[in-house]
Jmol script that loads the backbone (N, CA, C; Angstrom):
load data "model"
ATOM      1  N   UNK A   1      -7.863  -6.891  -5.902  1.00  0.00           N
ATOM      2  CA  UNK A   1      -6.763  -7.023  -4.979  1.00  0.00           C
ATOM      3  C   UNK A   1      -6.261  -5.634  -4.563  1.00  0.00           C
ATOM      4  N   UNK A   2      -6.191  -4.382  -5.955  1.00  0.00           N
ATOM      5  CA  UNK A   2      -5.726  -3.402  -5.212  1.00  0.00           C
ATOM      6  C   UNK A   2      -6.560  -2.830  -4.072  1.00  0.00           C
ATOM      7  N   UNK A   3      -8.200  -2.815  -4.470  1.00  0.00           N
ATOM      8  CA  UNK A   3      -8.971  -2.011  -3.535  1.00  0.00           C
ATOM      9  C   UNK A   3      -8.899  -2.727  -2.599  1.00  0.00           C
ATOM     10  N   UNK A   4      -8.369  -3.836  -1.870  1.00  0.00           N
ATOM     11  CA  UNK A   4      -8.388  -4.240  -0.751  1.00  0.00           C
ATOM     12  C   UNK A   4      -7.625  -3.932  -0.023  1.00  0.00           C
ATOM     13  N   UNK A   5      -6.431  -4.091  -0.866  1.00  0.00           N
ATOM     14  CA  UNK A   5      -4.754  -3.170  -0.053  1.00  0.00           C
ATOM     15  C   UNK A   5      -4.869  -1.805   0.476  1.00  0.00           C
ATOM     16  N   UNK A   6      -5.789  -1.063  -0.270  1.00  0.00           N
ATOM     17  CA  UNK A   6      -5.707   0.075   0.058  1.00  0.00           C
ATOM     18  C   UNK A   6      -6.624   0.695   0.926  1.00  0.00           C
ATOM     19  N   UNK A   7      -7.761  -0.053   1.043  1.00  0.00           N
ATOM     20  CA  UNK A   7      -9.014  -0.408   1.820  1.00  0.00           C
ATOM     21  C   UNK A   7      -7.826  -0.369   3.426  1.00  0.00           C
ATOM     22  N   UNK A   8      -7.047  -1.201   3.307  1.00  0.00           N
ATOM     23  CA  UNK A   8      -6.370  -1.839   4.647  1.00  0.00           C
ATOM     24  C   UNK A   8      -5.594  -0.336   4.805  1.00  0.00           C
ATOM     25  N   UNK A   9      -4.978   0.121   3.693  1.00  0.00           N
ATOM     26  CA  UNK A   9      -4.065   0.912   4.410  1.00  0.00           C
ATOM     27  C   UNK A   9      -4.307   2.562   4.488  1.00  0.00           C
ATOM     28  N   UNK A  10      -5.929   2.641   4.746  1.00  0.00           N
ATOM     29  CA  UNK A  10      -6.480   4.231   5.052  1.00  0.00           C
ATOM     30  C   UNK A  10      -6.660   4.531   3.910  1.00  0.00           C
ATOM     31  N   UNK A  11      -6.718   4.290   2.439  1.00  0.00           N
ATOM     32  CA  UNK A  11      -6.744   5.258   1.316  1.00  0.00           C
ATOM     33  C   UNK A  11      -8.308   5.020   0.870  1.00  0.00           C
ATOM     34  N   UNK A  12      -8.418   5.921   0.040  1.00  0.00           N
ATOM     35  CA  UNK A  12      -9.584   5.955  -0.985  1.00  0.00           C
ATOM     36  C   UNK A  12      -9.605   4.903  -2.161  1.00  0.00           C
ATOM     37  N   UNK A  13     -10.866   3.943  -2.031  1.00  0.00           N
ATOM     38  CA  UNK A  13     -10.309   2.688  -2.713  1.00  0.00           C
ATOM     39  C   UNK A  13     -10.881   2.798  -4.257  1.00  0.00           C
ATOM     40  N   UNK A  14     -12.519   4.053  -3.876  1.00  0.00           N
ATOM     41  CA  UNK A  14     -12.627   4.733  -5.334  1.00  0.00           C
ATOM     42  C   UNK A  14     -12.006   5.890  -6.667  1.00  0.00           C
ATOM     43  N   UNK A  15     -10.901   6.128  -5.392  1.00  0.00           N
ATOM     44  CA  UNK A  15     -10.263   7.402  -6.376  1.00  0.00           C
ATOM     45  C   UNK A  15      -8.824   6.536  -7.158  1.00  0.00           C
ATOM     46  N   UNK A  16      -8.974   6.282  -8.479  1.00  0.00           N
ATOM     47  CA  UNK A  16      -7.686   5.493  -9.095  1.00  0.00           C
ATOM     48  C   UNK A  16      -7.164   6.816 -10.138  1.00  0.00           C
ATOM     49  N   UNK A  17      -7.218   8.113  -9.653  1.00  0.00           N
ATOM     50  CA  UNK A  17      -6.721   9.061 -10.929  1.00  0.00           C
ATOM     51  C   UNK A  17      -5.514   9.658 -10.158  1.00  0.00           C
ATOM     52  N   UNK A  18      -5.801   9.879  -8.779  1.00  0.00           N
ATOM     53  CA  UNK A  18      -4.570  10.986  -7.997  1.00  0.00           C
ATOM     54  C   UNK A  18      -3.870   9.840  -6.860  1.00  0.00           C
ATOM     55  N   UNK A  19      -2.410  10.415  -6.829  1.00  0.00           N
ATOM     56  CA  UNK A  19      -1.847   9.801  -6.292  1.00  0.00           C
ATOM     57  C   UNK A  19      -1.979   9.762  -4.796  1.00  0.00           C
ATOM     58  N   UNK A  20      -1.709   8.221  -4.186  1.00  0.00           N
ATOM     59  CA  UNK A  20      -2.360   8.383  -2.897  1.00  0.00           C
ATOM     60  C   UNK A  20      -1.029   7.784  -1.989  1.00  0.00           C
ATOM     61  N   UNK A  21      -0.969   7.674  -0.722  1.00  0.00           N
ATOM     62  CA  UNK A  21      -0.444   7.104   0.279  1.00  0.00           C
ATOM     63  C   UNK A  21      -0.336   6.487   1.665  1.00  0.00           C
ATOM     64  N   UNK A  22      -0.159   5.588   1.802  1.00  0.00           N
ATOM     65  CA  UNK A  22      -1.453   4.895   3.209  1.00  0.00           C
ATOM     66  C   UNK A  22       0.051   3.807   3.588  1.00  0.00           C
ATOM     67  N   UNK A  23      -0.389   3.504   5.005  1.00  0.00           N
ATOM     68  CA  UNK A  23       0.126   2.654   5.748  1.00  0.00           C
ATOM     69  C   UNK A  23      -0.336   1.644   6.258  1.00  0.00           C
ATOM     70  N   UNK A  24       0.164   0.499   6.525  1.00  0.00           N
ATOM     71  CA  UNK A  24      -0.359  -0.953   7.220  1.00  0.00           C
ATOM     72  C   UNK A  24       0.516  -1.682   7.900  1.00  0.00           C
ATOM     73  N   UNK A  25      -0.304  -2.485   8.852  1.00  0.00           N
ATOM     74  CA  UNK A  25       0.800  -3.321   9.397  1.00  0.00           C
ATOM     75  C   UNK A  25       0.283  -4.767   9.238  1.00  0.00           C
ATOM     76  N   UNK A  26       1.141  -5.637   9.054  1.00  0.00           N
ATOM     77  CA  UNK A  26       1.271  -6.713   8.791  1.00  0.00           C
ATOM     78  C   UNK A  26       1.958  -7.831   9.727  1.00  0.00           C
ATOM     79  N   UNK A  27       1.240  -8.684  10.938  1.00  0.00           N
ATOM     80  CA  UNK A  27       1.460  -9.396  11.683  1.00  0.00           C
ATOM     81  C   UNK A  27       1.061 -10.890  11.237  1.00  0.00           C
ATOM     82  N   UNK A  28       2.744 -11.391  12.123  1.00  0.00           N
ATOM     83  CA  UNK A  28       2.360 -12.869  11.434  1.00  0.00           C
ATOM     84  C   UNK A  28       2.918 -13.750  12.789  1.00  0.00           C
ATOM     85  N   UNK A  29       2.716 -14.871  13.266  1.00  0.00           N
ATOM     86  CA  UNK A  29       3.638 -15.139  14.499  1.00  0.00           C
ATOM     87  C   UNK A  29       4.363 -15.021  14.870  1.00  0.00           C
ATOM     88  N   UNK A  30       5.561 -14.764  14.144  1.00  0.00           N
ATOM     89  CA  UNK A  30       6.495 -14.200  14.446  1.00  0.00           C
ATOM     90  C   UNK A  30       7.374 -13.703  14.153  1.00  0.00           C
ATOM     91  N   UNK A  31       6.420 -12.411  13.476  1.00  0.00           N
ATOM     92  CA  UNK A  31       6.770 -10.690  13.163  1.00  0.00           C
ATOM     93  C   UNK A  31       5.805 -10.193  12.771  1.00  0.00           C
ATOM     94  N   UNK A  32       6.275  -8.758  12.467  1.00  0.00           N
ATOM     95  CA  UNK A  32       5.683  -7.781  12.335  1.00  0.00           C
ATOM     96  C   UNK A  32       6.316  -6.859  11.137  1.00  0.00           C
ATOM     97  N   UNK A  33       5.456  -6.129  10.579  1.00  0.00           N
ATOM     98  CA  UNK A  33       5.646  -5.664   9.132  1.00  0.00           C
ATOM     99  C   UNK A  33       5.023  -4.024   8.969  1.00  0.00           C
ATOM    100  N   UNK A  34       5.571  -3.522   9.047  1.00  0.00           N
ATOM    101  CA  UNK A  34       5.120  -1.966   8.427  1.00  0.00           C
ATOM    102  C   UNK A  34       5.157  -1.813   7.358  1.00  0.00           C
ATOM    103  N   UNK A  35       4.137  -2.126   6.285  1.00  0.00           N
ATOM    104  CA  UNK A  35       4.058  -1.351   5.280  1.00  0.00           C
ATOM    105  C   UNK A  35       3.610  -0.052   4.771  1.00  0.00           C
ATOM    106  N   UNK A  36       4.210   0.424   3.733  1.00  0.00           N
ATOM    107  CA  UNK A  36       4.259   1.573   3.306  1.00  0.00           C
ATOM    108  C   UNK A  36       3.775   1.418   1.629  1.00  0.00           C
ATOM    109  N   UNK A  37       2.625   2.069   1.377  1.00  0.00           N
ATOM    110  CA  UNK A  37       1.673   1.785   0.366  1.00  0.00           C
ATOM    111  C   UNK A  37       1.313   3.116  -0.515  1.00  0.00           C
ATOM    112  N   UNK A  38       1.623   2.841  -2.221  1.00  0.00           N
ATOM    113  CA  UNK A  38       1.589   4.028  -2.934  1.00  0.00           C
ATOM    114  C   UNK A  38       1.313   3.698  -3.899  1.00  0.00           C
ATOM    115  N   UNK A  39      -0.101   4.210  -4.690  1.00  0.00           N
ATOM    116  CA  UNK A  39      -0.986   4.518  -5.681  1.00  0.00           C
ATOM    117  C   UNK A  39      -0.633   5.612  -6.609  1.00  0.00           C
ATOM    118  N   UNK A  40      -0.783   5.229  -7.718  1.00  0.00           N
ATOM    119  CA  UNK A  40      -0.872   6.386  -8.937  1.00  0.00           C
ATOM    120  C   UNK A  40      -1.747   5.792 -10.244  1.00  0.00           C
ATOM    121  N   UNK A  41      -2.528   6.428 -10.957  1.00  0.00           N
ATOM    122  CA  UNK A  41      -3.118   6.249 -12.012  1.00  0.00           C
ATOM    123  C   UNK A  41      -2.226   6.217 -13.012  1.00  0.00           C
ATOM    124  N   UNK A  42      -2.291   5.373 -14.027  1.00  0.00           N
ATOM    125  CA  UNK A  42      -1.585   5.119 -15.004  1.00  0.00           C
ATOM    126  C   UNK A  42      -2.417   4.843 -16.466  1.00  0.00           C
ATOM    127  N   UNK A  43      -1.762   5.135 -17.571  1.00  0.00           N
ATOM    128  CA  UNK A  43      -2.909   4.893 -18.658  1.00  0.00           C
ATOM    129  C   UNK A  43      -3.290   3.032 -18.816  1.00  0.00           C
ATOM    130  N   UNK A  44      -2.819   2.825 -18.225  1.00  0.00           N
ATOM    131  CA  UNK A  44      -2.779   0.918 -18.107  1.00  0.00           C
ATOM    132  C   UNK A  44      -3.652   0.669 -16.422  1.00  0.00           C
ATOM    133  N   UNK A  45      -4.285   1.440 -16.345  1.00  0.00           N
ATOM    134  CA  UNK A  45      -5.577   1.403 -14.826  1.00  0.00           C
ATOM    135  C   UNK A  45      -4.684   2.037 -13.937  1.00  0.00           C
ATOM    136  N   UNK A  46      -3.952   0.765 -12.611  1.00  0.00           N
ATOM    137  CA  UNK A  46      -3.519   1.891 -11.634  1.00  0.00           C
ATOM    138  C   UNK A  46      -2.459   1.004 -11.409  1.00  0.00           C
ATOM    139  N   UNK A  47      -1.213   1.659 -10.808  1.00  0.00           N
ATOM    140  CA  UNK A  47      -0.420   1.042 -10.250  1.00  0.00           C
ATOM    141  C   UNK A  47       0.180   1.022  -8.650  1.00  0.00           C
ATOM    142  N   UNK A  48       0.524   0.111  -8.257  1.00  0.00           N
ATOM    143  CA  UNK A  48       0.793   0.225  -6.709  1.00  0.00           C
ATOM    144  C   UNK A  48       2.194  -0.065  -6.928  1.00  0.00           C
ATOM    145  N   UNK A  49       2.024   0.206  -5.382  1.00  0.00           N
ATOM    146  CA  UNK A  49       3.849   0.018  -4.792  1.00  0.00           C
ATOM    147  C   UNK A  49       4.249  -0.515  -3.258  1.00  0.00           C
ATOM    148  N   UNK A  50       4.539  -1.508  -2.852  1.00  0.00           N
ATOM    149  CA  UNK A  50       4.595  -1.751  -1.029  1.00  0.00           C
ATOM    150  C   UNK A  50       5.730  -1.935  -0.698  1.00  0.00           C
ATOM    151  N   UNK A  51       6.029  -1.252   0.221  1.00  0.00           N
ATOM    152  CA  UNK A  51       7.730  -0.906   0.754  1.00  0.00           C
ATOM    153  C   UNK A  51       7.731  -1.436   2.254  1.00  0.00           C
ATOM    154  N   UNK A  52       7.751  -2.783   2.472  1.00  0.00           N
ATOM    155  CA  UNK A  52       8.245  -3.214   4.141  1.00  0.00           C
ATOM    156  C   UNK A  52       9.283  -2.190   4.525  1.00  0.00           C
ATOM    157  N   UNK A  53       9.142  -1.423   5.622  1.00  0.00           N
ATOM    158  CA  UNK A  53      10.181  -0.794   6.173  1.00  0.00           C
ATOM    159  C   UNK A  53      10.939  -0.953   7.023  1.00  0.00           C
ATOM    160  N   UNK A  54      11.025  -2.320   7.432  1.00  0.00           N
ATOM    161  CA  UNK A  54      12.091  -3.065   8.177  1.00  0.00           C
ATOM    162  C   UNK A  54      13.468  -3.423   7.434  1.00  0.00           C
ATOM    163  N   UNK A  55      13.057  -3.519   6.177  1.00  0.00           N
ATOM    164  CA  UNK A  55      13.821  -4.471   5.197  1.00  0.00           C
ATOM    165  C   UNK A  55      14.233  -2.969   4.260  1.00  0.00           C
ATOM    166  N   UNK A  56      14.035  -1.816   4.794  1.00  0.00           N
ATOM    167  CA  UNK A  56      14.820  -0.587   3.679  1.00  0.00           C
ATOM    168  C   UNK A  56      15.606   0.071   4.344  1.00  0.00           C
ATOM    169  N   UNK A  57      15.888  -0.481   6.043  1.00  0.00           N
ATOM    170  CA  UNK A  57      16.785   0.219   6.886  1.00  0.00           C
ATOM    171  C   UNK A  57      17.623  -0.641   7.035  1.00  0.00           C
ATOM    172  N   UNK A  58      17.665  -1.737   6.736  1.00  0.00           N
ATOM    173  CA  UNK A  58      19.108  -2.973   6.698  1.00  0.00           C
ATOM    174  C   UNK A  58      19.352  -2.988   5.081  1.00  0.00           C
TER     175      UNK A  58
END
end "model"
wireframe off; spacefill off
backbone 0.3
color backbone group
């Protein structure tokens, strides 16, 4: 699931050691979604993070 997210949002889906950052958008009938997407290696594999940025300015 992560390498797909990140696949979508420009990143490197083989590098899980350095921290990464990528963008996506997310359309649905009716709306639209900017996400904002962030990777870091962790001793527990990798962890993500997705920040809709519609919903961090209200």
């Amino acid at each position: 699931m992560i390498a797909m997210i990140k696949s979508l949002a420009g990143m490197d889906k083989n590098d899980r050691r350095k921290p990464q950052t990528g963008k996506m958008t997310i359309k649905t009938d009716q709306s639209r979604h900017e996400v904002d997407v962030y990777t870091a290696g962790s001793t527990a594999g990798e962890l993500m993070r997705c920040f809709d940025r519609q919903q961090e300015a209200t």
